[in-house]
N, C-alpha and C positions, 0 to 999 in steps of 0.2 A: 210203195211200201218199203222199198229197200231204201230210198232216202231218207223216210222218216225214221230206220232206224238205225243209219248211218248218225243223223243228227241228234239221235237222241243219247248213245253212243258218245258224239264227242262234248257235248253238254255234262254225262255222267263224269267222264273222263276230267272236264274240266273242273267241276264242284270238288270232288276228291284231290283233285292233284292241290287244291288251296287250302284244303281241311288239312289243320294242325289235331295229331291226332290227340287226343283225351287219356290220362296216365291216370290209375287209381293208385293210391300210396296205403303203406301200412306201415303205423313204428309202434314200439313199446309204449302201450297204456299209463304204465308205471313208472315213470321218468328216473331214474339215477342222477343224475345230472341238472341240478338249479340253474333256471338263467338268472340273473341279475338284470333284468327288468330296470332302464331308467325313464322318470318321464323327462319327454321333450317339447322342442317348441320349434316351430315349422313357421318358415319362410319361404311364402311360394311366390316366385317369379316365372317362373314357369308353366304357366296353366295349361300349357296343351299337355305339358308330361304328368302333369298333378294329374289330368282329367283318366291317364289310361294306368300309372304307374302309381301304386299306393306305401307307402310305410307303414308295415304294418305295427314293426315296433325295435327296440332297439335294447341289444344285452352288451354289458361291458363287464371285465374281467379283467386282472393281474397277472402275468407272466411269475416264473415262479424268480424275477431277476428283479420284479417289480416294475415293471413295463407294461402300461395301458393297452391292453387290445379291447377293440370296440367291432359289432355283429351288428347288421342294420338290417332285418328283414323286407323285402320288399313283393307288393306282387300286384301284378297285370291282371287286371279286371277287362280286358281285353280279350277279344279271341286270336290275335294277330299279335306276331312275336314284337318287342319294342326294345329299340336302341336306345342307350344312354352313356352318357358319359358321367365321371364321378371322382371327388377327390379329395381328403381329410387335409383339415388343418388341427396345426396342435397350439394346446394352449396351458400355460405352468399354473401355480397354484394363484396368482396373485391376477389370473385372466388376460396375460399379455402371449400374443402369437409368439412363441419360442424361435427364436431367430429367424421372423417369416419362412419356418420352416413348413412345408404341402406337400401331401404325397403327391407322387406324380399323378395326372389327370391320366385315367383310364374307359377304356370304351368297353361293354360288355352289356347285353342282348338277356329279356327274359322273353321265355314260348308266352303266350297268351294262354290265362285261367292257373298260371303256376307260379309259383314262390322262387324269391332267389336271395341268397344272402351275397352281401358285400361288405367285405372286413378290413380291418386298415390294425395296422400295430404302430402305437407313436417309437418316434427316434428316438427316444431318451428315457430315461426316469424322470426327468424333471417335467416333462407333461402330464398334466391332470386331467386335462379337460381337451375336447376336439367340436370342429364342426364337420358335417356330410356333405359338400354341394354336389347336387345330381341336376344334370342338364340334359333336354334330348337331343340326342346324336344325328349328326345330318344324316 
C-alpha cells in the first residue's frame, strides 16, 4: 500500500511540475486606443514553427518624428512554451532594403495558449515598409 502511494505520489508530482499554469486576462471592453490593422502576406518556410506559433495579426503606427513602428501579434496554440528567433528588415518608399539595413536577430520564448507581441521601430524616416522573419530557435 505504501508503494502504491509512494508512486502515485511521484507521478502527481511529475504531471504538475510540466503543467504550464493557465492565466485568465481582463482589459478594457472599450478600447481608447485604434490599432491600425495592416493586411499581410505570409511566407512559411518554417513549418514546424507555422504548425505551434501563429500570427495573429499585425498593427503599425508613426512615431511622433515620423518613424515606422510595427506590433506583430503572435500566439502558441501549444501548451508547451516555444522558442523563436526574429528579425525586421526595412524597406523605403520605392521597396528597396534601405541600406541592407535588419534589426538585429533576437531570440524570445512564448508560454503555451498565450499571446506575445514583438515590435521593431525602423532606423530612419525613410523606411515605409518592413518584413518579420520568425525562425524556431534551437
Amino acid at each position: 500500500m505504501k508503494t502504491k502511494l509512494l508512486a502515485f505520489c511521484a507521478v502527481a508530482l511529475a504531471v504538475t511540475g510540466c503543467h504550464t499554469p493557465s492565466m485568465n486576462t481582463v482589459e478594457n471592453a472599450q478600447k481608447s486606443g485604434q490599432k491600425t490593422m495592416v493586411s499581410d502576406q505570409r511566407v512559411i518556410t518554417d513549418s514546424k514553427l507555422n504548425k505551434t506559433v501563429n500570427i495573429v495579426g499585425v498593427n503599425t503606427a508613426m512615431t511622433p518624428g515620423g518613424v515606422l513602428k510595427v506590433q506583430v501579434e503572435l500566439f502558441n496554440n501549444t501548451r508547451s512554451t516555444k522558442r523563436f528567433d526574429y528579425h525586421f528588415e526595412w524597406f523605403d518608399q520605392s521597396g528597396m532594403q534601405v541600406n541592407g539595413i535588419m534589426s538585429a536577430e533576437q531570440t524570445d520564448q512564448v508560454e503555451g495558449g498565450e499571446s506575445k507581441f514583438v515590435a521593431g521601430i525602423a532606423p530612419s524616416t525613410a523606411c515605409k515598409d518592413f518584413r518579420l522573419k520568425l525562425s524556431e530557435a534551437p
